[in-house]
Biopython code that builds the backbone (N, CA, C, O; Angstrom):
import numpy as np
from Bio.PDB.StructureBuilder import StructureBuilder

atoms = [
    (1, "UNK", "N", (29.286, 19.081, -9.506)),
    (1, "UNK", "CA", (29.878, 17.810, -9.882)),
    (1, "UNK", "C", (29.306, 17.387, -11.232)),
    (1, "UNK", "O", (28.110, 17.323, -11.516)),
    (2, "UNK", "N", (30.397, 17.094, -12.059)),
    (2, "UNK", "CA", (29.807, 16.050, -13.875)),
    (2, "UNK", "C", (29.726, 15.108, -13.625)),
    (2, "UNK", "O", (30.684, 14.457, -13.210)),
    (3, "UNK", "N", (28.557, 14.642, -13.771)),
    (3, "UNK", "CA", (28.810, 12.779, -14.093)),
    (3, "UNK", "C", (27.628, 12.938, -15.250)),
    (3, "UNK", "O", (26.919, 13.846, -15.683)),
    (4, "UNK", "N", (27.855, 11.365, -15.526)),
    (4, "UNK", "CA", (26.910, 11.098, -16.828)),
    (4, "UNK", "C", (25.639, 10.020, -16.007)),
    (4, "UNK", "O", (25.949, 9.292, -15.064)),
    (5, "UNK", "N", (24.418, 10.087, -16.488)),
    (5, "UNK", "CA", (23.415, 9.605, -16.221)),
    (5, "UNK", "C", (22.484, 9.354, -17.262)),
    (5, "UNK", "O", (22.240, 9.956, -18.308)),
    (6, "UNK", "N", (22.025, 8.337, -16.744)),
    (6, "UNK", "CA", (21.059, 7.371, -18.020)),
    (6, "UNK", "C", (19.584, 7.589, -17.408)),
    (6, "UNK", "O", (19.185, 6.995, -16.406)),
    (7, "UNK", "N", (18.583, 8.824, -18.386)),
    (7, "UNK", "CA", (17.501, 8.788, -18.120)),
    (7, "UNK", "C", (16.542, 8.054, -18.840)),
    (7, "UNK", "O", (16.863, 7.841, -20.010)),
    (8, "UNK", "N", (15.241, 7.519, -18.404)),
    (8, "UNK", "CA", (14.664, 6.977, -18.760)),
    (8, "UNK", "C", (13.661, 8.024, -19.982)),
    (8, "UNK", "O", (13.457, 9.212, -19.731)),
    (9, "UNK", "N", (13.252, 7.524, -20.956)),
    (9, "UNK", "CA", (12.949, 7.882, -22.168)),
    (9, "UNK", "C", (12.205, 9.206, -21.862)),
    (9, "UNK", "O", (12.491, 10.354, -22.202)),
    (10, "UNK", "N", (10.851, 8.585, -20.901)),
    (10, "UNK", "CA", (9.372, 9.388, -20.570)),
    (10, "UNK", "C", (9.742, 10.030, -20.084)),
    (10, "UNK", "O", (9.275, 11.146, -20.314)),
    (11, "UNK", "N", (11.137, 9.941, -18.749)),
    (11, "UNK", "CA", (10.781, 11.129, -17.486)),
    (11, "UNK", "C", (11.806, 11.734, -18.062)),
    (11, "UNK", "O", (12.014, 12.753, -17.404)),
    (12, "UNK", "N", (12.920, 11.620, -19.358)),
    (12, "UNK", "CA", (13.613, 13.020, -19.799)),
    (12, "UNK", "C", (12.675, 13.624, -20.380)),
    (12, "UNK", "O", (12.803, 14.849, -20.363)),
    (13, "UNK", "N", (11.738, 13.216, -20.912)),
    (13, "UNK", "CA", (10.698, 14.150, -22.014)),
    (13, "UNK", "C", (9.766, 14.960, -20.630)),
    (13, "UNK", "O", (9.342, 16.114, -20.677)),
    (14, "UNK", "N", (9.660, 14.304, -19.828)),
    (14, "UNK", "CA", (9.029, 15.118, -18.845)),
    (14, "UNK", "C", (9.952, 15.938, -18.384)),
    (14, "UNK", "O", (9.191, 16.802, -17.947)),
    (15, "UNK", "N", (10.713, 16.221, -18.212)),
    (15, "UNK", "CA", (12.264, 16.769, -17.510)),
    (15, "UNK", "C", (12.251, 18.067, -18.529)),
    (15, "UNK", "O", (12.167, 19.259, -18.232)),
    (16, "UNK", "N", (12.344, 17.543, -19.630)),
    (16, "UNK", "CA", (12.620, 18.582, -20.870)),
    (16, "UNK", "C", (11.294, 19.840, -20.946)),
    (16, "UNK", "O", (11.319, 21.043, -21.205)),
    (17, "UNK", "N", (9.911, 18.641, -20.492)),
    (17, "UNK", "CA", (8.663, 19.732, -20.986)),
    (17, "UNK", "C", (8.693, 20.889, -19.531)),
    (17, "UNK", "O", (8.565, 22.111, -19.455)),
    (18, "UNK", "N", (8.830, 20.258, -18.933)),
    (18, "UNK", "CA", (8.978, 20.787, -17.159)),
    (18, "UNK", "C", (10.127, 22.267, -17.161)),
    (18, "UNK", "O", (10.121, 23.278, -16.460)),
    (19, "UNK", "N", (10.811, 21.933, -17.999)),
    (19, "UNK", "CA", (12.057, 22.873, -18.123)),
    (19, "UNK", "C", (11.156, 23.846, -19.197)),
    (19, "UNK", "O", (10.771, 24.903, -18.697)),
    (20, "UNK", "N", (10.886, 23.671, -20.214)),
    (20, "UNK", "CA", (10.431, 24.383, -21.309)),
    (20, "UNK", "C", (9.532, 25.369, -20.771)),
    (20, "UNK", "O", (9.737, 26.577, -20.895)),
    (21, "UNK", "N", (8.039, 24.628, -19.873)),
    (21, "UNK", "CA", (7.300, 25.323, -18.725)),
    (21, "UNK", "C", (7.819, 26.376, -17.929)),
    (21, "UNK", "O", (6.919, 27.053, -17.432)),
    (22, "UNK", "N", (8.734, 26.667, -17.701)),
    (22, "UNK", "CA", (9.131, 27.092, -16.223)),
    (22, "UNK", "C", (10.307, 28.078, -16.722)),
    (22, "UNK", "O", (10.783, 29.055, -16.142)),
    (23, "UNK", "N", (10.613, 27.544, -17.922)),
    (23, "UNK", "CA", (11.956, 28.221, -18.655)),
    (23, "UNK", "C", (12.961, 28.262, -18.171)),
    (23, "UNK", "O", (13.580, 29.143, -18.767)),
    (24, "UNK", "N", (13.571, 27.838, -17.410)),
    (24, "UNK", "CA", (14.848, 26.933, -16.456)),
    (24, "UNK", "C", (15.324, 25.919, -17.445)),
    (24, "UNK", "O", (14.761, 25.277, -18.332)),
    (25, "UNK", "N", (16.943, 26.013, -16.853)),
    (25, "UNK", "CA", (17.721, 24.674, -17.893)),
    (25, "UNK", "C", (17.010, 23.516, -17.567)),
    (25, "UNK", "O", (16.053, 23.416, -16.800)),
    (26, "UNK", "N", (17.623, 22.568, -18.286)),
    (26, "UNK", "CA", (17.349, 21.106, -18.095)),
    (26, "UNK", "C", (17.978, 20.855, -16.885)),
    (26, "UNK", "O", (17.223, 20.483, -15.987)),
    (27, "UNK", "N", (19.506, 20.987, -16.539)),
    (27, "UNK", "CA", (20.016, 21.072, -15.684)),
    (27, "UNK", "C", (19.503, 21.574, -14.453)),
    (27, "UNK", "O", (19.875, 20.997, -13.431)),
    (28, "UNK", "N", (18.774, 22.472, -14.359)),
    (28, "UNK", "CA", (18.318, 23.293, -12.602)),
    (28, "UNK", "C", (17.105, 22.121, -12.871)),
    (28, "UNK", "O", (16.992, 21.290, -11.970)),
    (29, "UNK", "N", (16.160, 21.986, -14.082)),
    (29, "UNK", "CA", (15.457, 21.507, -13.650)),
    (29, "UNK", "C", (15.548, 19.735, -12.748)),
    (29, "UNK", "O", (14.772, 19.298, -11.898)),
    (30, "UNK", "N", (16.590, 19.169, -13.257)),
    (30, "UNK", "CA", (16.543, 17.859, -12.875)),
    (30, "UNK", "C", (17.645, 17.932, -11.595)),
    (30, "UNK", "O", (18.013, 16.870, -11.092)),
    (31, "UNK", "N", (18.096, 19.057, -11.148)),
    (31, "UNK", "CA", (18.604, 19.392, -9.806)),
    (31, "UNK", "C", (17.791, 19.270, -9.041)),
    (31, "UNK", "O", (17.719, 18.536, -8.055)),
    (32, "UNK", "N", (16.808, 20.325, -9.641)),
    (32, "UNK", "CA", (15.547, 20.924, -8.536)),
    (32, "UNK", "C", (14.578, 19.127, -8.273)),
    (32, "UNK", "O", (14.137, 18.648, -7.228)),
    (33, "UNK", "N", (14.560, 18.703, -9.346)),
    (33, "UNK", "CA", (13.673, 17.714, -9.245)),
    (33, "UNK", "C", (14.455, 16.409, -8.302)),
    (33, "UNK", "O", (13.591, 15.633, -7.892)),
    (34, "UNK", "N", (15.535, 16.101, -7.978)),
    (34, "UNK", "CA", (16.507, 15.208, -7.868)),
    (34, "UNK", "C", (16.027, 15.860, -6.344)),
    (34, "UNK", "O", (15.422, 15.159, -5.533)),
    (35, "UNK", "N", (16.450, 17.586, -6.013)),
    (35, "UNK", "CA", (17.021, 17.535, -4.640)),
    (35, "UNK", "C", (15.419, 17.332, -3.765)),
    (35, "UNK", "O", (15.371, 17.125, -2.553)),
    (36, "UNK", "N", (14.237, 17.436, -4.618)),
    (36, "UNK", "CA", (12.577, 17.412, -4.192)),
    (36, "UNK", "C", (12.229, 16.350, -3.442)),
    (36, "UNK", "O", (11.470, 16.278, -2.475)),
    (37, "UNK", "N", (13.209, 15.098, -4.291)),
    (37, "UNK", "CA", (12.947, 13.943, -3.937)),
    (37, "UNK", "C", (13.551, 13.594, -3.032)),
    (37, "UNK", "O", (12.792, 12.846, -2.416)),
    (38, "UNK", "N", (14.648, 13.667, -2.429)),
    (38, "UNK", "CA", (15.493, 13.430, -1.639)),
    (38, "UNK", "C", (14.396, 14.205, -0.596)),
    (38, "UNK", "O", (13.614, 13.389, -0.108)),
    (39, "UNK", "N", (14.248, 15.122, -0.304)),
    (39, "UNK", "CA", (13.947, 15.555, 0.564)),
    (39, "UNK", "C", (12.602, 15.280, 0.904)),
    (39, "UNK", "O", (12.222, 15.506, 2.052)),
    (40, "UNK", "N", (11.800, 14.801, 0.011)),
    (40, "UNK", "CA", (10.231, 14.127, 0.289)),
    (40, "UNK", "C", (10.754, 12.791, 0.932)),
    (40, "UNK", "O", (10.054, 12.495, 1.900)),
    (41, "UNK", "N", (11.525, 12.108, 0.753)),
    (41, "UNK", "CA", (11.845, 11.317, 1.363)),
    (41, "UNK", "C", (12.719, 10.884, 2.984)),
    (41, "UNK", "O", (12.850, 9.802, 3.555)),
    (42, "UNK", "N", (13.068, 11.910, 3.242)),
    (42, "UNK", "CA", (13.778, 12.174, 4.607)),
    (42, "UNK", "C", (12.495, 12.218, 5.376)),
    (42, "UNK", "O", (12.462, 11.685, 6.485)),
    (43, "UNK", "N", (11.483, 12.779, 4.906)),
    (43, "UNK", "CA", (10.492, 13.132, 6.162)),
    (43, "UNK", "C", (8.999, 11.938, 6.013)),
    (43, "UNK", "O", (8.233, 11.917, 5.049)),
    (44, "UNK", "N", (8.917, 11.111, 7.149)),
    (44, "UNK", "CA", (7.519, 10.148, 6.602)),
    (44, "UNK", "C", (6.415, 10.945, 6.646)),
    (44, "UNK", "O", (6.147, 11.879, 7.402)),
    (45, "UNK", "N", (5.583, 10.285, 5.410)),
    (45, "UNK", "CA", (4.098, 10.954, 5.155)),
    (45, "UNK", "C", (3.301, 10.651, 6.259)),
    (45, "UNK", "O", (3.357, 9.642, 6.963)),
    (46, "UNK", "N", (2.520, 11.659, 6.354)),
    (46, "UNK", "CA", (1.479, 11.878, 7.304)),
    (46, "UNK", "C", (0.153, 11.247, 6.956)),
    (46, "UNK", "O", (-0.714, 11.682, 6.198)),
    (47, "UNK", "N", (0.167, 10.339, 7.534)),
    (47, "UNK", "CA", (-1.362, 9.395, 6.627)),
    (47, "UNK", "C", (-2.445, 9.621, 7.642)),
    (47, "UNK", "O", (-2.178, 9.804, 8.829)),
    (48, "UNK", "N", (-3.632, 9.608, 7.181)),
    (48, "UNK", "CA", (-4.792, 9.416, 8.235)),
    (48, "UNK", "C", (-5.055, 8.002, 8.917)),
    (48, "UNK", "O", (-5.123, 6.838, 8.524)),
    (49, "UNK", "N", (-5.153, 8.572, 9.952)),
    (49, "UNK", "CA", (-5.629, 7.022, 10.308)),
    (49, "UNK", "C", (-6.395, 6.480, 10.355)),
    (49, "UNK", "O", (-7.467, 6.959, 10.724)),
    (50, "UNK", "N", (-6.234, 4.907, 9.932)),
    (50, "UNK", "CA", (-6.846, 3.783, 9.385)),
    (50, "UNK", "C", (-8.316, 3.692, 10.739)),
    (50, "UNK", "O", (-8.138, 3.470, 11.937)),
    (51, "UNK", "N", (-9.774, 3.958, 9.998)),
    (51, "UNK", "CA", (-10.718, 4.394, 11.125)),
    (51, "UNK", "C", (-12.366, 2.693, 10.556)),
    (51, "UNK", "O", (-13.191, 2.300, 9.732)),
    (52, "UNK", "N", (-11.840, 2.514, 11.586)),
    (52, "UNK", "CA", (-13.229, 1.308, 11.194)),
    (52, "UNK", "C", (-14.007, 1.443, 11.958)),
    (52, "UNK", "O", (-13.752, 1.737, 13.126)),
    (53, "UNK", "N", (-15.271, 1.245, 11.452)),
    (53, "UNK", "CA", (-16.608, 1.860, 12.133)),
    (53, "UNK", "C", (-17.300, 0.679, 12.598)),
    (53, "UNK", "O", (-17.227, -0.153, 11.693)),
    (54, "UNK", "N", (-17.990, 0.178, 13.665)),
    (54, "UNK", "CA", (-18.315, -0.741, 14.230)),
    (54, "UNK", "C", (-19.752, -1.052, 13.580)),
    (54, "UNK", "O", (-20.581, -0.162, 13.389)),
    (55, "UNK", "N", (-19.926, -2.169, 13.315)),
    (55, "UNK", "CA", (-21.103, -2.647, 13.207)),
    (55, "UNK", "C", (-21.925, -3.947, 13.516)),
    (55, "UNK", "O", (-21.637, -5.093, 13.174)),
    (56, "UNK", "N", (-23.093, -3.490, 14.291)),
    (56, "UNK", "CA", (-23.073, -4.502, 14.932)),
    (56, "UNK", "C", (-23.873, -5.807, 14.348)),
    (56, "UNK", "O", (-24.777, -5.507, 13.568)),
    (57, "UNK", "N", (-23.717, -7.013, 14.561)),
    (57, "UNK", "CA", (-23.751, -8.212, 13.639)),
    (57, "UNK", "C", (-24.866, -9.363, 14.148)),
    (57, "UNK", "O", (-25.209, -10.454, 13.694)),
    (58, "UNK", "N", (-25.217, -8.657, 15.193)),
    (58, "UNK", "CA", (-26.544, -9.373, 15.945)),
    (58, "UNK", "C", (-25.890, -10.565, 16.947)),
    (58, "UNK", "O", (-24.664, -10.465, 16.904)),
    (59, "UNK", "N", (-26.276, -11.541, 17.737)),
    (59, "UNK", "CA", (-26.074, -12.023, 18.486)),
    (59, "UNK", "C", (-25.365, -13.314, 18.164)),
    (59, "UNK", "O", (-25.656, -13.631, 17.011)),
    (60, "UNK", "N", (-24.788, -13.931, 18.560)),
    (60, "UNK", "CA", (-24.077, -15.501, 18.226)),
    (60, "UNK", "C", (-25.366, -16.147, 18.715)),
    (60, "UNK", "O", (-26.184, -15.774, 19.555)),
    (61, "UNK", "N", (-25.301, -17.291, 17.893)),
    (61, "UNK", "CA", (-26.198, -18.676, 18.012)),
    (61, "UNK", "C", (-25.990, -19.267, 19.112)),
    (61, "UNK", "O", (-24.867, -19.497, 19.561)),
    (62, "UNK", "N", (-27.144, -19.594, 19.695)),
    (62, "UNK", "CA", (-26.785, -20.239, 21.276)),
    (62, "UNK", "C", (-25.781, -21.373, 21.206)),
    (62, "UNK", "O", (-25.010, -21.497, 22.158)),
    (63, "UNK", "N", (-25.703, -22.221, 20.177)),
    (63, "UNK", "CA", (-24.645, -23.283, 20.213)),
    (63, "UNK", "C", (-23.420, -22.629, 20.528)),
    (63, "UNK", "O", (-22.881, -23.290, 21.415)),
    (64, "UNK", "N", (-22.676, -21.571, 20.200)),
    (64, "UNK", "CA", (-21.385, -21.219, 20.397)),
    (64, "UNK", "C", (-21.513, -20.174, 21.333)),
    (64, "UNK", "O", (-22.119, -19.102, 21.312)),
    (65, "UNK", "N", (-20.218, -21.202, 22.828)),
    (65, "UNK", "CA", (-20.188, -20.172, 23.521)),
    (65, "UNK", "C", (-18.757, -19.670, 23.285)),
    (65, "UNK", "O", (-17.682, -20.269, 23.307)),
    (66, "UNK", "N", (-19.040, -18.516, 23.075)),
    (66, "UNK", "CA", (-17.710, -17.421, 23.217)),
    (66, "UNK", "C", (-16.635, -17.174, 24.070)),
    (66, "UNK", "O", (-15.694, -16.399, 23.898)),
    (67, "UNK", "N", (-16.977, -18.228, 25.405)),
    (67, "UNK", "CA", (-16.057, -17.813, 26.384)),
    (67, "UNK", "C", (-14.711, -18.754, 25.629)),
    (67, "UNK", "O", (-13.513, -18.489, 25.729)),
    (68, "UNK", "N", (-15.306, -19.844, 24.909)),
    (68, "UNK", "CA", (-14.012, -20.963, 24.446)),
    (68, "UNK", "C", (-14.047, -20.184, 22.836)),
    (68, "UNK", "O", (-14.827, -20.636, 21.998)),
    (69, "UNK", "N", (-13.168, -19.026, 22.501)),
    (69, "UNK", "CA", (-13.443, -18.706, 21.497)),
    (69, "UNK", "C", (-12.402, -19.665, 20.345)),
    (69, "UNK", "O", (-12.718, -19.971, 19.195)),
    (70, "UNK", "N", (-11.101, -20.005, 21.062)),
    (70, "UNK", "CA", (-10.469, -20.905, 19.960)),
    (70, "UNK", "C", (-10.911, -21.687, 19.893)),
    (70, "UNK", "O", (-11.135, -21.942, 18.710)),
    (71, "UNK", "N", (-11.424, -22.715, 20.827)),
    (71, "UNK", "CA", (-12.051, -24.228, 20.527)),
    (71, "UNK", "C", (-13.366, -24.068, 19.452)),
    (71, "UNK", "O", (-13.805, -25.057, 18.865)),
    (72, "UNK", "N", (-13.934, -22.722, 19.267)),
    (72, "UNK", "CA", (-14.559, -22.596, 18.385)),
    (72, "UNK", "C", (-14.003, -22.487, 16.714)),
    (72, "UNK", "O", (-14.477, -22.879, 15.647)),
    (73, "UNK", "N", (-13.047, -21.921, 17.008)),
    (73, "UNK", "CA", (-12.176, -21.482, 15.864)),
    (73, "UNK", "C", (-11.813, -22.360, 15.393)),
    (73, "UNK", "O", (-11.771, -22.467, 14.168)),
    (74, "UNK", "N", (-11.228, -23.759, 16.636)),
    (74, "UNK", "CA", (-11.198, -25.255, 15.669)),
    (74, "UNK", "C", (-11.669, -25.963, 15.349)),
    (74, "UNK", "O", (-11.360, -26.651, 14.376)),
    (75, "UNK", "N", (-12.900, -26.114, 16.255)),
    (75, "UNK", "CA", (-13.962, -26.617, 15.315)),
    (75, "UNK", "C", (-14.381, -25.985, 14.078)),
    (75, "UNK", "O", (-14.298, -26.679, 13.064)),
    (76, "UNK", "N", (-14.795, -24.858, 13.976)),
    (76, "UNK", "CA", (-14.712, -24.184, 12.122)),
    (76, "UNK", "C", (-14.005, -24.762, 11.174)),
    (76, "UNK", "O", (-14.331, -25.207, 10.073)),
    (77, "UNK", "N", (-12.950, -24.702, 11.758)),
    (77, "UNK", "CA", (-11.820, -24.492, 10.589)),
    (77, "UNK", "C", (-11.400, -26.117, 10.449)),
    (77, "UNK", "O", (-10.719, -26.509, 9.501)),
    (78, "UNK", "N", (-11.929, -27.087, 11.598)),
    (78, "UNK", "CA", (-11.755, -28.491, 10.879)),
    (78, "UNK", "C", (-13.430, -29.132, 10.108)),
    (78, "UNK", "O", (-13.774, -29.976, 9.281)),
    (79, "UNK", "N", (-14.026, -28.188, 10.932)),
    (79, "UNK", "CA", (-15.559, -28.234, 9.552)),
    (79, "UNK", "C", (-15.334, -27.697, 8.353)),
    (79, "UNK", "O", (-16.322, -27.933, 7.657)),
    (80, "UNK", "N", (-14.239, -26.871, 7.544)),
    (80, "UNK", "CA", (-13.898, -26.594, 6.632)),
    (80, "UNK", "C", (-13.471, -26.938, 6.257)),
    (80, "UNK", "O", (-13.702, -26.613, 5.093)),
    (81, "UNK", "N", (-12.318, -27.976, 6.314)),
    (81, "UNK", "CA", (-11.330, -28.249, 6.053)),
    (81, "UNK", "C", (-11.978, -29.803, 5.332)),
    (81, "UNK", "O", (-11.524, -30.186, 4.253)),
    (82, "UNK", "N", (-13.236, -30.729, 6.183)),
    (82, "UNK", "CA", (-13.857, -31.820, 6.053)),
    (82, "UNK", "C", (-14.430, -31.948, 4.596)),
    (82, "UNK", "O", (-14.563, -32.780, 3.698)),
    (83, "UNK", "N", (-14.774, -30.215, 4.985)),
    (83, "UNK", "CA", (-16.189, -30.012, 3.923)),
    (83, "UNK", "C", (-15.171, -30.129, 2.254)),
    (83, "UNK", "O", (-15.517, -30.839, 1.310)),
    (84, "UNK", "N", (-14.120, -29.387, 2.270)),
    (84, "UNK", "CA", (-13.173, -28.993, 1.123)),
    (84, "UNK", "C", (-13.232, -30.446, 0.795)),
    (84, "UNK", "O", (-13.852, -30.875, -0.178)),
    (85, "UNK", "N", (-12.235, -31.568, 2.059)),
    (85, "UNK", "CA", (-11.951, -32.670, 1.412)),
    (85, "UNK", "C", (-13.179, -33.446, 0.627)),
    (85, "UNK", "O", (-13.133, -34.124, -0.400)),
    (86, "UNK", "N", (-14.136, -33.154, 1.358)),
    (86, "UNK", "CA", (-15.479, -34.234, 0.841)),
    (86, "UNK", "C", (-15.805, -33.494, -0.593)),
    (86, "UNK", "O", (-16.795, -33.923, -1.186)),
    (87, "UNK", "N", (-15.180, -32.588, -1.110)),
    (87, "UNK", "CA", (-15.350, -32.486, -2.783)),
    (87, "UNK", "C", (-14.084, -32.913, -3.557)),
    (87, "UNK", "O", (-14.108, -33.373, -4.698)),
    (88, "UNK", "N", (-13.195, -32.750, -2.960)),
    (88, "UNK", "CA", (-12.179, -33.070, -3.715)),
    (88, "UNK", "C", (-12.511, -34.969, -4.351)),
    (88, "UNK", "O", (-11.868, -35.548, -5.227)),
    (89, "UNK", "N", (-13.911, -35.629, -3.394)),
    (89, "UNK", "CA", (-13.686, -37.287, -3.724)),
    (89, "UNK", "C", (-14.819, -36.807, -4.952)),
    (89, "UNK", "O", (-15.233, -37.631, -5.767)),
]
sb = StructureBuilder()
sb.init_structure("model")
sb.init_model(0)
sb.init_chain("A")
sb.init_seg("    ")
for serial, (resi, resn, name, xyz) in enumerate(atoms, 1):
    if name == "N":
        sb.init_residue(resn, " ", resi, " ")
    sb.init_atom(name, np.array(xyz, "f"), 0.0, 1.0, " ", f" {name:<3s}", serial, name[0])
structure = sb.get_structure()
């Protein structure tokens, strides 16, 4: 199939050096490179998995018990929130 296509400046000069390399047209080369991509893309990458290592952080302060862990969380976060406003005066 002809059609016309608008390459970007860098990746025809890469297209062109890639071809020059390999000694293949411009044409096979931006076939070959066109059909690479397509096909890296049909299949998802295989990533490692995301591995966090435990560390331990020593004991909570007897004031906070953990069994009420949100009521802790709101108290924090409206002791933060106090602390922010009391600079903003």
């Amino acid at each position: 199939m002809r059609t016309t296509l608008t390459i970007e400046d860098k990746t025809a000069a890469r297209l062109k050096s890639l071809a020059h390399e390999t000694g293949k047209s411009f044409k096979q080369v931006v076939n070959e490179t066109l059909r690479r991509g397509l096909e890296y893309g049909q299949f998802p990458q295989r990533r490692n998995p995301y591995k966090l290592k435990p560390v331990k952080m020593g004991e909570p302060r007897p004031e906070y018990d953990l069994t009420k862990a949100l009521s802790l969380a709101d108290n924090l976060e409206d002791s933060e929130i106090a602390r922010k406003l009391a600079l903003r005066k």
